[in-house]
N, CA, C and O atoms as a GROMACS GRO file, in nm:
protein
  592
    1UNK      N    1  15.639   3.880   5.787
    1UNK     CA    2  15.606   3.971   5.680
    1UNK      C    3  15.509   4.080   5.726
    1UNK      O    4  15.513   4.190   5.672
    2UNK      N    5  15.410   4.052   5.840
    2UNK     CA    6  15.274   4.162   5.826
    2UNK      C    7  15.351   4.161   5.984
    2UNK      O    8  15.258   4.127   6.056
    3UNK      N    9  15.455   4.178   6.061
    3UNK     CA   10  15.462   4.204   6.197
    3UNK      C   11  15.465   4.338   6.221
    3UNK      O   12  15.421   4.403   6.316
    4UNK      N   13  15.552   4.387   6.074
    4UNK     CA   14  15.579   4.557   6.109
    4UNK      C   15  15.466   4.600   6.060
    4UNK      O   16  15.439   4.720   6.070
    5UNK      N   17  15.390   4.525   6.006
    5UNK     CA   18  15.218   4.624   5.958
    5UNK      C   19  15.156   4.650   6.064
    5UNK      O   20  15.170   4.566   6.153
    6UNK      N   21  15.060   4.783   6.096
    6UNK     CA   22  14.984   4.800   6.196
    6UNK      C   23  14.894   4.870   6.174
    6UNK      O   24  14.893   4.972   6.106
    7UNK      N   25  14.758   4.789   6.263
    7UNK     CA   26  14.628   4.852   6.290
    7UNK      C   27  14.632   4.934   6.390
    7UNK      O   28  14.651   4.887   6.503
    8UNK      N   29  14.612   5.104   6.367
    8UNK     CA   30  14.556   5.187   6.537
    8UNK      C   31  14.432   5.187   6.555
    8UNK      O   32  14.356   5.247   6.479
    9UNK      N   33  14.408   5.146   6.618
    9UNK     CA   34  14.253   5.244   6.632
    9UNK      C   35  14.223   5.375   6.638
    9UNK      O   36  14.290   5.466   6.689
   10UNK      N   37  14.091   5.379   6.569
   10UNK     CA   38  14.099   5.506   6.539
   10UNK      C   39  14.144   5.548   6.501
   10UNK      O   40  14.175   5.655   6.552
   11UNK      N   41  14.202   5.514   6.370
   11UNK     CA   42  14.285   5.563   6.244
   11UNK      C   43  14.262   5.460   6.133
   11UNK      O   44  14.261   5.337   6.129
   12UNK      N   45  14.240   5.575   6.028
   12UNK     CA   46  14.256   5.466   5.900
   12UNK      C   47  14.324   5.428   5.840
   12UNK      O   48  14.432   5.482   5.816
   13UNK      N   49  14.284   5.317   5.795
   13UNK     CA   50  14.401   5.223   5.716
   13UNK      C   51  14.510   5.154   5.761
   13UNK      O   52  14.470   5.056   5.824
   14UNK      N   53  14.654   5.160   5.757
   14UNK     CA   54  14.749   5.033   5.801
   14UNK      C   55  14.876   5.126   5.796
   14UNK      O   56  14.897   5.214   5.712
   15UNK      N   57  14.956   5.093   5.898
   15UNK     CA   58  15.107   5.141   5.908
   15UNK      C   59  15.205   5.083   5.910
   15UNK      O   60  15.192   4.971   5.960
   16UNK      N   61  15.320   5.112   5.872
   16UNK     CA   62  15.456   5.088   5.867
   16UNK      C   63  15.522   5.095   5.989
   16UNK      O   64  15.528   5.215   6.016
   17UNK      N   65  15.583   5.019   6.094
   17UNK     CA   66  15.625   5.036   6.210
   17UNK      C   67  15.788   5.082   6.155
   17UNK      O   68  15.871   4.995   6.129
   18UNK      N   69  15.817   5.219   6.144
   18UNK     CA   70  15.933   5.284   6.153
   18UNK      C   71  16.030   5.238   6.240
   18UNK      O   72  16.122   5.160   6.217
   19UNK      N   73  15.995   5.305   6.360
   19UNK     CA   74  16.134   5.290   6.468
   19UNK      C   75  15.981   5.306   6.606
   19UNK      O   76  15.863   5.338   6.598
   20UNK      N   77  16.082   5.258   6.725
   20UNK     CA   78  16.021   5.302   6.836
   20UNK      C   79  16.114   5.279   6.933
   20UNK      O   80  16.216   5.210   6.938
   21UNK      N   81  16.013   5.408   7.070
   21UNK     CA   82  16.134   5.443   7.159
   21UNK      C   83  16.050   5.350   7.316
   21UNK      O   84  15.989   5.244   7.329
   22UNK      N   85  16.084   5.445   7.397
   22UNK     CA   86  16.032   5.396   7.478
   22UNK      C   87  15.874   5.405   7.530
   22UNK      O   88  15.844   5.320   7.614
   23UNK      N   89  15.796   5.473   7.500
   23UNK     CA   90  15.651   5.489   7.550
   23UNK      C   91  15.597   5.533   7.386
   23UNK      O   92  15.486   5.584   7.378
   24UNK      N   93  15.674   5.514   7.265
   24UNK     CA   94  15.629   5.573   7.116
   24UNK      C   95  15.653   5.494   7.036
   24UNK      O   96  15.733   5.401   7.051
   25UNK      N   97  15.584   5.518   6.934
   25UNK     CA   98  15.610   5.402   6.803
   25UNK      C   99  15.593   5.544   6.710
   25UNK      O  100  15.529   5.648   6.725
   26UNK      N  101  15.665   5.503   6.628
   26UNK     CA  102  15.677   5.631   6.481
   26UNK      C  103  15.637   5.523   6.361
   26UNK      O  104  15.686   5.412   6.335
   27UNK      N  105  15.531   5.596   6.298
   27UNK     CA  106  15.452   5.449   6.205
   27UNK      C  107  15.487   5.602   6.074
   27UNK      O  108  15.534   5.716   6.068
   28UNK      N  109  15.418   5.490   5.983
   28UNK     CA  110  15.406   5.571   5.850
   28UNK      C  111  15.329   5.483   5.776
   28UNK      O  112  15.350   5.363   5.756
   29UNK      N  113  15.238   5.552   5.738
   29UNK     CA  114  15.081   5.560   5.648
   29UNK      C  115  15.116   5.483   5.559
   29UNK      O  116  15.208   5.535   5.496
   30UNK      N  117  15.075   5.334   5.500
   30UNK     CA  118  15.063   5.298   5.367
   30UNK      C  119  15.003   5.365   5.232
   30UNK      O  120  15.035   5.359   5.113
   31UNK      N  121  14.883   5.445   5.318
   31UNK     CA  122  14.840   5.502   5.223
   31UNK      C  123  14.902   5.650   5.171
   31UNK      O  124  14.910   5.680   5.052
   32UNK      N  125  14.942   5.733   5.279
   32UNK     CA  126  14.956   5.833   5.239
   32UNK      C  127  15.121   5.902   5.264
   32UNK      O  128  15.159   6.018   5.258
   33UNK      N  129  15.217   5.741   5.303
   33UNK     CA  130  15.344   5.802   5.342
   33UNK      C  131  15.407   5.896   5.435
   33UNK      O  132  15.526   5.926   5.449
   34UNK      N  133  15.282   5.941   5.506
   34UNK     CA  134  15.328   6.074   5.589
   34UNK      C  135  15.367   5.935   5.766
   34UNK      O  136  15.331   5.827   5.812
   35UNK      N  137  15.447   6.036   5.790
   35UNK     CA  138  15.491   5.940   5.943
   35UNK      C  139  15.432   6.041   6.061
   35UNK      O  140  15.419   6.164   6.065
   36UNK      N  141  15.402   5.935   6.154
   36UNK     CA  142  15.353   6.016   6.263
   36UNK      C  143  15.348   5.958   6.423
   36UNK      O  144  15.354   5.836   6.412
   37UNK      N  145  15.340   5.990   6.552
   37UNK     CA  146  15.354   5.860   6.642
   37UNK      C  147  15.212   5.796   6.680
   37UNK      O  148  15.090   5.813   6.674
   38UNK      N  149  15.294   5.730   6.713
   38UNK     CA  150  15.189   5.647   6.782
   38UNK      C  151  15.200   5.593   6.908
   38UNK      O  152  15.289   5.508   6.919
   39UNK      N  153  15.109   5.629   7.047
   39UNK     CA  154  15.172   5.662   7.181
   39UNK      C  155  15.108   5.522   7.244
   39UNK      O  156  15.042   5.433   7.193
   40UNK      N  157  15.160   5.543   7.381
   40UNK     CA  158  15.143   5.387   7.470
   40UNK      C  159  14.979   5.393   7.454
   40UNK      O  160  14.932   5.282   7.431
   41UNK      N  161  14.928   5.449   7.458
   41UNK     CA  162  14.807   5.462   7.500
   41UNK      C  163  14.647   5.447   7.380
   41UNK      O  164  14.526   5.454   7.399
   42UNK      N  165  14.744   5.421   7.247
   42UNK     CA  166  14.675   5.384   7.093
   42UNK      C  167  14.653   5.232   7.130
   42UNK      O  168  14.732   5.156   7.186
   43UNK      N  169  14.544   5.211   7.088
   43UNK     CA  170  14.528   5.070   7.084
   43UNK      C  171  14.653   5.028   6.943
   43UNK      O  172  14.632   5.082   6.834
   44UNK      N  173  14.721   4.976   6.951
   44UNK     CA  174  14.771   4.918   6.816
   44UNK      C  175  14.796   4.792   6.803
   44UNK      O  176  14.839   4.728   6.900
   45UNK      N  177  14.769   4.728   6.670
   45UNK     CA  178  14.742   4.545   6.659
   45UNK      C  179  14.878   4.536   6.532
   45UNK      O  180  14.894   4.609   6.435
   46UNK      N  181  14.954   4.433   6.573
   46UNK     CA  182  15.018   4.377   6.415
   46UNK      C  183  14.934   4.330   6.365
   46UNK      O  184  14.861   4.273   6.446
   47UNK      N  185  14.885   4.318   6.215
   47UNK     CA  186  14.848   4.222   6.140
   47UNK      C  187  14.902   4.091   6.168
   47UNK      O  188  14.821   3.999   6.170
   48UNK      N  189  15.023   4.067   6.189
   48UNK     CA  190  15.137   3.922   6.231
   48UNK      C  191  15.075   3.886   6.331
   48UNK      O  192  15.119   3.778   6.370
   49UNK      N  193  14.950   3.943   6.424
   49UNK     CA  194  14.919   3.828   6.514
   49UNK      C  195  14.768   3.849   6.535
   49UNK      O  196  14.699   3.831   6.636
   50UNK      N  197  14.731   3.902   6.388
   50UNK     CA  198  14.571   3.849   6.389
   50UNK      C  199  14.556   3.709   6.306
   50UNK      O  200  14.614   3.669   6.206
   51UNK      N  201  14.428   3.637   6.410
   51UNK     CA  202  14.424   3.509   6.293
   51UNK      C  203  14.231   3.489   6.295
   51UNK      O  204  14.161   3.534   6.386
   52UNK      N  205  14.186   3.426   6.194
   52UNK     CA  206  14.065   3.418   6.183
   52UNK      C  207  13.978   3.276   6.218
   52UNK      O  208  13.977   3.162   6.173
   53UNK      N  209  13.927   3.330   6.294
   53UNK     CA  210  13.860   3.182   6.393
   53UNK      C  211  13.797   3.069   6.251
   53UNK      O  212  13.742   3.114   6.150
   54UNK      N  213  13.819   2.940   6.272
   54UNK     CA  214  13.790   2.844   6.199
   54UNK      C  215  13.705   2.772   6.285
   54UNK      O  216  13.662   2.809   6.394
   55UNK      N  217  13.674   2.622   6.205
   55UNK     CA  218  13.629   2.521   6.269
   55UNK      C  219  13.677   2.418   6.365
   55UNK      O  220  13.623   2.344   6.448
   56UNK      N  221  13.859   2.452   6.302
   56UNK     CA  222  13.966   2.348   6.381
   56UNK      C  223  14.045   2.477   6.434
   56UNK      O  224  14.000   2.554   6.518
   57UNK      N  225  14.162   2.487   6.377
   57UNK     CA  226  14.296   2.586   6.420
   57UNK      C  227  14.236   2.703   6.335
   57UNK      O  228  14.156   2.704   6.242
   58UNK      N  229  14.316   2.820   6.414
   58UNK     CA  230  14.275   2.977   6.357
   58UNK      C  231  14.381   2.963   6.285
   58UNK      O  232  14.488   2.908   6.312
   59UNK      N  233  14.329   3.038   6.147
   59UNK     CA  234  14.401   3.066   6.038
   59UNK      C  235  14.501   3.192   6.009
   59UNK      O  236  14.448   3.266   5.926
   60UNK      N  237  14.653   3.250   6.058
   60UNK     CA  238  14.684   3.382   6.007
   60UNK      C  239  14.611   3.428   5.946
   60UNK      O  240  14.522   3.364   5.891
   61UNK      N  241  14.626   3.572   5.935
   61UNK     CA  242  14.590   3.657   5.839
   61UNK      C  243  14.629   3.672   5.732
   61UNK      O  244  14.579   3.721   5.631
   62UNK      N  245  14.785   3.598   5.770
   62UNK     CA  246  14.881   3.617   5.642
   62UNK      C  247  14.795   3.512   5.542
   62UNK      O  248  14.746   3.536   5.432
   63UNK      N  249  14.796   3.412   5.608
   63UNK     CA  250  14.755   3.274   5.512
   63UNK      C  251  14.632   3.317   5.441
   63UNK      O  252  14.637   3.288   5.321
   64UNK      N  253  14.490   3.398   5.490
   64UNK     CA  254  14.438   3.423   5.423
   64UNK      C  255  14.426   3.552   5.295
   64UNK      O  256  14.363   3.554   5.189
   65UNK      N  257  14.520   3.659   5.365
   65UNK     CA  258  14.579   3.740   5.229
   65UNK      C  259  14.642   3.628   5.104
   65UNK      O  260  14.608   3.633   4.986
   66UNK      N  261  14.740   3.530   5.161
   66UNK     CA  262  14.756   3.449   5.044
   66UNK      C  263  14.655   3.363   4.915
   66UNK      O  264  14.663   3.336   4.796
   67UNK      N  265  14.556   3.342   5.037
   67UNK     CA  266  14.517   3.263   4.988
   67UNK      C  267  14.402   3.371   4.802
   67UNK      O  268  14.391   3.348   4.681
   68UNK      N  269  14.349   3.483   4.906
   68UNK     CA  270  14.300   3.564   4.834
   68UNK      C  271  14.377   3.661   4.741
   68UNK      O  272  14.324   3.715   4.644
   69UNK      N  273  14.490   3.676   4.772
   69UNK     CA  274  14.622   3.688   4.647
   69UNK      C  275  14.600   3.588   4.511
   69UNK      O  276  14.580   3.606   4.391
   70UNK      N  277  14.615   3.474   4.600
   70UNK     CA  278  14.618   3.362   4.460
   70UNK      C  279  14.516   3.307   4.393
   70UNK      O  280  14.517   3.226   4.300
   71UNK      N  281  14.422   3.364   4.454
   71UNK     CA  282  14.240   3.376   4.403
   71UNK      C  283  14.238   3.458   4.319
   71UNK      O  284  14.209   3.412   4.208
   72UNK      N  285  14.263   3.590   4.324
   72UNK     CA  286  14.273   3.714   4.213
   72UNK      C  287  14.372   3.776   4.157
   72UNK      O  288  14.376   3.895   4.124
   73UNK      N  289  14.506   3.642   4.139
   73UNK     CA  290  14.617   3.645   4.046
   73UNK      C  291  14.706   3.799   4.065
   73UNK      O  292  14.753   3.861   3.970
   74UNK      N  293  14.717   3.845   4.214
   74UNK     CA  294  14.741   3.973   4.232
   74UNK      C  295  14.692   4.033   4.251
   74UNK      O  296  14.733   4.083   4.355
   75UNK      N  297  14.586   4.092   4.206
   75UNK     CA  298  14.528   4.249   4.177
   75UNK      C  299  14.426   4.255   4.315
   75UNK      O  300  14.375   4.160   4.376
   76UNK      N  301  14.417   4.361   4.334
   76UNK     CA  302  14.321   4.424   4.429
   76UNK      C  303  14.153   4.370   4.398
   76UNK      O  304  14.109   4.366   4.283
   77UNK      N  305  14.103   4.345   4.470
   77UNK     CA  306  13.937   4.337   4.528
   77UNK      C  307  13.915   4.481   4.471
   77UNK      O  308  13.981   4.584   4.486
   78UNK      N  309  13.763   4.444   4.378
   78UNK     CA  310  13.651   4.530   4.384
   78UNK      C  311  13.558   4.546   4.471
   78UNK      O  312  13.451   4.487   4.464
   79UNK      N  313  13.594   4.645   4.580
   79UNK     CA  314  13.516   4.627   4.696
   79UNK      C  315  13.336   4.635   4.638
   79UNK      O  316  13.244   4.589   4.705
   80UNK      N  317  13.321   4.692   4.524
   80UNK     CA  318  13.234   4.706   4.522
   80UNK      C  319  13.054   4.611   4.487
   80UNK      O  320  12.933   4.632   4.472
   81UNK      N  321  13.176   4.486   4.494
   81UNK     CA  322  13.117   4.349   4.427
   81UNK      C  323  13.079   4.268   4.561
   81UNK      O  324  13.011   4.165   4.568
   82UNK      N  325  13.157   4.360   4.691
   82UNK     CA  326  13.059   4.306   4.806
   82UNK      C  327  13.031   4.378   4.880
   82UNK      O  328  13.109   4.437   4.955
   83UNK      N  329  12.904   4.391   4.877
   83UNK     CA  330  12.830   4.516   4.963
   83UNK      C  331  12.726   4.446   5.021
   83UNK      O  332  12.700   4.474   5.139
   84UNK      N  333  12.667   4.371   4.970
   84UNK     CA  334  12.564   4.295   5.030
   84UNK      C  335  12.622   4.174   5.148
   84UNK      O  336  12.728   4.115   5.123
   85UNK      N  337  12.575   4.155   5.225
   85UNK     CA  338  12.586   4.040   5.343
   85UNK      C  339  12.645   3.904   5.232
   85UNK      O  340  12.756   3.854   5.216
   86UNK      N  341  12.518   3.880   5.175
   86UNK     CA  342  12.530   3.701   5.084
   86UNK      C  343  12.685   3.714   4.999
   86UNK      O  344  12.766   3.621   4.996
   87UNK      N  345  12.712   3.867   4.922
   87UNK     CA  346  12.799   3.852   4.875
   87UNK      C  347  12.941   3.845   4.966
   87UNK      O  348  13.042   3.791   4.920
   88UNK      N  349  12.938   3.899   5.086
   88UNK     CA  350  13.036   3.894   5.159
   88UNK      C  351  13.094   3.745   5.197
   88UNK      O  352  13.206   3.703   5.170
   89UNK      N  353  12.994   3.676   5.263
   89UNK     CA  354  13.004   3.539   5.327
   89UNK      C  355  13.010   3.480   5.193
   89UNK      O  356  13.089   3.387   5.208
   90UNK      N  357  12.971   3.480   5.063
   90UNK     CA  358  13.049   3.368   4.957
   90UNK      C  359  13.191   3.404   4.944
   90UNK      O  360  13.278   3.322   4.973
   91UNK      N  361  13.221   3.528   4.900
   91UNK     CA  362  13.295   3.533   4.883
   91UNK      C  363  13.446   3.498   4.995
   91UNK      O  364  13.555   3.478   4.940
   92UNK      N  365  13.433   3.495   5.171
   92UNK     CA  366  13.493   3.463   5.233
   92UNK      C  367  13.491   3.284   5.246
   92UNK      O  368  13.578   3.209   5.289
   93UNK      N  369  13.355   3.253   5.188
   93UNK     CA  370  13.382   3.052   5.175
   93UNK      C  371  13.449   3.054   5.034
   93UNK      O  372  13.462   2.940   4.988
   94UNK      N  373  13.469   3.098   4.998
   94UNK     CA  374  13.576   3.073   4.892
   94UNK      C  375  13.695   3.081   4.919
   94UNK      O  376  13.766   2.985   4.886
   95UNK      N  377  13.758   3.200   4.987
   95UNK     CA  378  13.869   3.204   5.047
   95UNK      C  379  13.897   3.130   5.208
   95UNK      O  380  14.006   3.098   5.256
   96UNK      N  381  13.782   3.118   5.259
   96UNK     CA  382  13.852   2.999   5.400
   96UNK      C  383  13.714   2.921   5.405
   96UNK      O  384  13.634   2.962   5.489
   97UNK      N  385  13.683   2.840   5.345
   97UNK     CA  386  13.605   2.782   5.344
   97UNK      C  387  13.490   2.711   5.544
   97UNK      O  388  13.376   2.691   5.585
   98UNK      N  389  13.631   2.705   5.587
   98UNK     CA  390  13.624   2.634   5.708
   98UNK      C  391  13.591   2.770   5.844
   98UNK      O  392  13.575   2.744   5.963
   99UNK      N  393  13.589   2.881   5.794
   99UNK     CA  394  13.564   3.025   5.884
   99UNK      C  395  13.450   2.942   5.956
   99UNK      O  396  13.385   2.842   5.925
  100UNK      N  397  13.455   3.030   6.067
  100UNK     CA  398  13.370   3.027   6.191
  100UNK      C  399  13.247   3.158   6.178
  100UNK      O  400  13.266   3.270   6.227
  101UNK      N  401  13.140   3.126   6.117
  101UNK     CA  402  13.041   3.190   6.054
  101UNK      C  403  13.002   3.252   6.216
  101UNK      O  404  12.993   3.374   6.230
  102UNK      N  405  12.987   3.187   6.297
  102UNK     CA  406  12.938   3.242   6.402
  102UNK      C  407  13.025   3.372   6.508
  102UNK      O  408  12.976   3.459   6.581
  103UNK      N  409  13.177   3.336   6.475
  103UNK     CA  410  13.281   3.444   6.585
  103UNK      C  411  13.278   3.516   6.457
  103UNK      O  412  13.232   3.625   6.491
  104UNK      N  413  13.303   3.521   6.311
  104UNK     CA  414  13.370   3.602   6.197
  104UNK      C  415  13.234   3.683   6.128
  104UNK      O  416  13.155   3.662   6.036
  105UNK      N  417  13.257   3.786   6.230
  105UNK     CA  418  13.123   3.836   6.169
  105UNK      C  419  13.119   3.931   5.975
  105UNK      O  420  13.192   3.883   5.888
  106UNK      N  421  13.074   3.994   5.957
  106UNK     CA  422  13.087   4.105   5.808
  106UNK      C  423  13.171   4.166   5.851
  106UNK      O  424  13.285   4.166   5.805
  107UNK      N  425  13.130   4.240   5.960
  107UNK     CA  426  13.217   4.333   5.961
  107UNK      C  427  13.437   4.348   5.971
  107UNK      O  428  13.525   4.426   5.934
  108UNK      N  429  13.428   4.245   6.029
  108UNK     CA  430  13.543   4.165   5.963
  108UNK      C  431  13.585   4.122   5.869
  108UNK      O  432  13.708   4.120   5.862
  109UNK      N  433  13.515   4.073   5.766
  109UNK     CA  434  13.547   4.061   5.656
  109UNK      C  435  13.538   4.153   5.562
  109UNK      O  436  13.608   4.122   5.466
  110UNK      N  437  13.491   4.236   5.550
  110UNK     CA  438  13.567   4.392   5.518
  110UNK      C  439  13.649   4.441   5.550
  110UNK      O  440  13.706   4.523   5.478
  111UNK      N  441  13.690   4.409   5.675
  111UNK     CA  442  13.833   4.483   5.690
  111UNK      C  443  13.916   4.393   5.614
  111UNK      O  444  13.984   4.438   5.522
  112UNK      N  445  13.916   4.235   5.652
  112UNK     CA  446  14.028   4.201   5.541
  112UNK      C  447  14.018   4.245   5.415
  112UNK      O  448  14.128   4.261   5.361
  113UNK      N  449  13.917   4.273   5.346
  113UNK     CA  450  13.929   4.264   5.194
  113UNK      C  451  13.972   4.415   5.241
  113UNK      O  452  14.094   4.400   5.242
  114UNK      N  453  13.953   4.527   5.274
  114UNK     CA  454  14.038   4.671   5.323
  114UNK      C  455  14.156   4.662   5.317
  114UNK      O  456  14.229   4.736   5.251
  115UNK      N  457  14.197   4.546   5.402
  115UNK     CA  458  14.327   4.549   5.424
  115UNK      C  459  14.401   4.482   5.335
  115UNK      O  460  14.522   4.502   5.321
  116UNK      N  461  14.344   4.412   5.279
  116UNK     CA  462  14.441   4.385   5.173
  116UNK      C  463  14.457   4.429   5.076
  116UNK      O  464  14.540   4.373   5.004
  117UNK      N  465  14.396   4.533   5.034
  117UNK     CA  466  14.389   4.595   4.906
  117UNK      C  467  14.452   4.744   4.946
  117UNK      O  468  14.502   4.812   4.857
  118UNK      N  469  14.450   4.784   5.063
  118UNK     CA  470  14.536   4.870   5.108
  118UNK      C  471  14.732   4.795   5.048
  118UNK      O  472  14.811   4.856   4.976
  119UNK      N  473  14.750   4.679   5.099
  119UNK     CA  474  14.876   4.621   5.106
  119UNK      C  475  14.917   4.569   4.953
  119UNK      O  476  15.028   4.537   4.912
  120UNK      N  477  14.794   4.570   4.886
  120UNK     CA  478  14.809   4.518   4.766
  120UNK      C  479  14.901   4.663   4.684
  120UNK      O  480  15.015   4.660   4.638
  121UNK      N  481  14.821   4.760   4.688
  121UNK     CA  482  14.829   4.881   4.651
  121UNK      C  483  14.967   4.933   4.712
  121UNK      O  484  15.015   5.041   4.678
  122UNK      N  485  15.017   4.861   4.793
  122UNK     CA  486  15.169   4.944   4.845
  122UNK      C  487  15.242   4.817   4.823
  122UNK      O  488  15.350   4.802   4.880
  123UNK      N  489  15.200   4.738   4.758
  123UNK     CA  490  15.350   4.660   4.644
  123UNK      C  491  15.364   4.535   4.722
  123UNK      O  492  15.449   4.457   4.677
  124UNK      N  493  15.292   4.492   4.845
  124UNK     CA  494  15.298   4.337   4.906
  124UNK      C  495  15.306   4.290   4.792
  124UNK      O  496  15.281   4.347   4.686
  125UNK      N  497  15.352   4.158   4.814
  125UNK     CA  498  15.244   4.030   4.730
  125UNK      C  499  15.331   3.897   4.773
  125UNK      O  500  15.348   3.797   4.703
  126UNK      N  501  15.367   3.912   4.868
  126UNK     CA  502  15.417   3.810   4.982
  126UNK      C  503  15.356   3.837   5.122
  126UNK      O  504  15.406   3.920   5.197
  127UNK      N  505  15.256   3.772   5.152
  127UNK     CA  506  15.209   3.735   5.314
  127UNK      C  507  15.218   3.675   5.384
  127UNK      O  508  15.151   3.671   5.487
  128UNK      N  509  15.329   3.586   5.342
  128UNK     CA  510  15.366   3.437   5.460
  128UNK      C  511  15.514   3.443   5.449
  128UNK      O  512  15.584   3.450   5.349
  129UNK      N  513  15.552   3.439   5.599
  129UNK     CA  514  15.667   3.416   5.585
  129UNK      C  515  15.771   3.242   5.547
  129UNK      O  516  15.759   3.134   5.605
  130UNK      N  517  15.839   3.268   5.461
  130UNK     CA  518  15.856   3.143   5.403
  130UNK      C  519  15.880   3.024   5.523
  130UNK      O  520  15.808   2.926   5.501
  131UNK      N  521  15.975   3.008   5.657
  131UNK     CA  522  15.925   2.929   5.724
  131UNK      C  523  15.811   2.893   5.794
  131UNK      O  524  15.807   2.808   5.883
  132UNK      N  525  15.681   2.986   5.738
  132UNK     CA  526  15.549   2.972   5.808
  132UNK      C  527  15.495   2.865   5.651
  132UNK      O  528  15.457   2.751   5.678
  133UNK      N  529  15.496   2.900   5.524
  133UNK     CA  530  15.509   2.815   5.454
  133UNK      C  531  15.510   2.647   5.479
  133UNK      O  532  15.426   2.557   5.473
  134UNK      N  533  15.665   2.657   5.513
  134UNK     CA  534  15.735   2.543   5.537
  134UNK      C  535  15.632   2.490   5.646
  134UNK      O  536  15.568   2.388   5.623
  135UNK      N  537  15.620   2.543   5.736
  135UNK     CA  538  15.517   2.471   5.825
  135UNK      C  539  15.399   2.391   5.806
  135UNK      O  540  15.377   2.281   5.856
  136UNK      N  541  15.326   2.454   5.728
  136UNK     CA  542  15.194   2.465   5.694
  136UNK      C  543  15.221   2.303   5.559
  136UNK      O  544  15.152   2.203   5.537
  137UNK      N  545  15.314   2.339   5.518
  137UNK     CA  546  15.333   2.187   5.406
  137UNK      C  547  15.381   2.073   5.476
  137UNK      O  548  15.381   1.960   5.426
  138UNK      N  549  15.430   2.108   5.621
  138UNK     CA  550  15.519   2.029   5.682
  138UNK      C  551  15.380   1.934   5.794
  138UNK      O  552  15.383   1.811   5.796
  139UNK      N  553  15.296   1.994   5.855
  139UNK     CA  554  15.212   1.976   5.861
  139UNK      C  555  15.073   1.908   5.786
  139UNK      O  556  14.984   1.843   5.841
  140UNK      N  557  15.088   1.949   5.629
  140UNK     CA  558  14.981   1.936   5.565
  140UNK      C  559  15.089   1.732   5.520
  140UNK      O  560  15.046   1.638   5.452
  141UNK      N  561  15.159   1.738   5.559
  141UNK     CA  562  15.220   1.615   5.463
  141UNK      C  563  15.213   1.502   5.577
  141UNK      O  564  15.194   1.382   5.559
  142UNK      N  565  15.240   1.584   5.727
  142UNK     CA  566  15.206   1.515   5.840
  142UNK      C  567  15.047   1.400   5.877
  142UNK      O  568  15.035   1.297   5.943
  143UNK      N  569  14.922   1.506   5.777
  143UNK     CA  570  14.869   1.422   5.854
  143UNK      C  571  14.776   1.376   5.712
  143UNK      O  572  14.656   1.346   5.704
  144UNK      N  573  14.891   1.384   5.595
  144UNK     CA  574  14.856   1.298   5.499
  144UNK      C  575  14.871   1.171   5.522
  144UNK      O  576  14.778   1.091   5.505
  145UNK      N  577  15.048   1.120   5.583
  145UNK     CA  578  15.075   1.019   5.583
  145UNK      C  579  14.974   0.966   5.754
  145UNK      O  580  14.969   0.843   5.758
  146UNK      N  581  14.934   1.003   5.824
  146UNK     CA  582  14.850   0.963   5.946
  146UNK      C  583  14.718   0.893   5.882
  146UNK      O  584  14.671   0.792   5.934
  147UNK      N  585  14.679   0.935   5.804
  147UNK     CA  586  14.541   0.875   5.735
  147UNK      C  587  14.585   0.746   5.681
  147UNK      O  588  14.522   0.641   5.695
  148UNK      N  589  14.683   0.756   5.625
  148UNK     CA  590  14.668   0.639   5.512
  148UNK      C  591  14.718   0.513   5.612
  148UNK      O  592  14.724   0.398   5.568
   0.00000   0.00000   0.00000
């Protein structure tokens, strides 16, 4: 779902991976629709293969857009309800409780709540791909039955 999304550096906000050739990528702006390239030499990140350091296994990104999807029933973050440090870090133990306070600094966690409200605002509201789903239950049922 977030593979064709992309971070450049040094550019704002998130792109649409169009088409690409051989040394180019042709993206287009979530925010503003306009297309433009993007050359070998842009730093560029999928969202599909950022994940956020935990205590055990790193968590997708996707999983935590979900999770903060189904925290605020859809709708976009009021960025403006975290500006302060304390409010940042509650509000990310709410959504991954198990984050790695020490690698996941603020400034990261603004970009997710950025980024998702960028993606919110261009009509996502699916962040996992359904056999990543399947995994994650397939797993979670795995080491239900291991305990008991």
């Amino acid at each position: 779902m977030l593979k064709n999304i992309l971070s450049i550096s040094g550019k704002q906000g998130l792109y649409r991976l169009v088409s690409q050739g051989k040394n180019i990528l042709i993206v287009e702006s979530l925010l503003t629709k306009k297309r433009m390239p993007a050359y070998a030499h842009d730093k560029v990140v999928s969202l599909g293969d950022i994940s956020i350091y935990t205590s055990g296994d790193e968590v997708s990104l996707g999983k935590v857009f979900d999770t903060i999807y189904k925290l605020e029933g859809g709708k976009a973050l009021d960025a403006s309800l975290y500006k302060t440090n304390e409010q940042l870090i509650a509000f990310f133990e709410k959504v991954l409780p198990e984050y790695d306070k020490d690698r996941v600094y603020n400034t990261d966690i603004k970009k997710v709540i950025s980024w998702y409200n960028i993606l919110v605002d261009a009509g996502f509201s699916a962040f996992v791909e359904e056999n990543e789903k399947d995994e994650a239950a397939d797993k979670e049922t795995s080491e239900n039955t291991e305990d008991k």
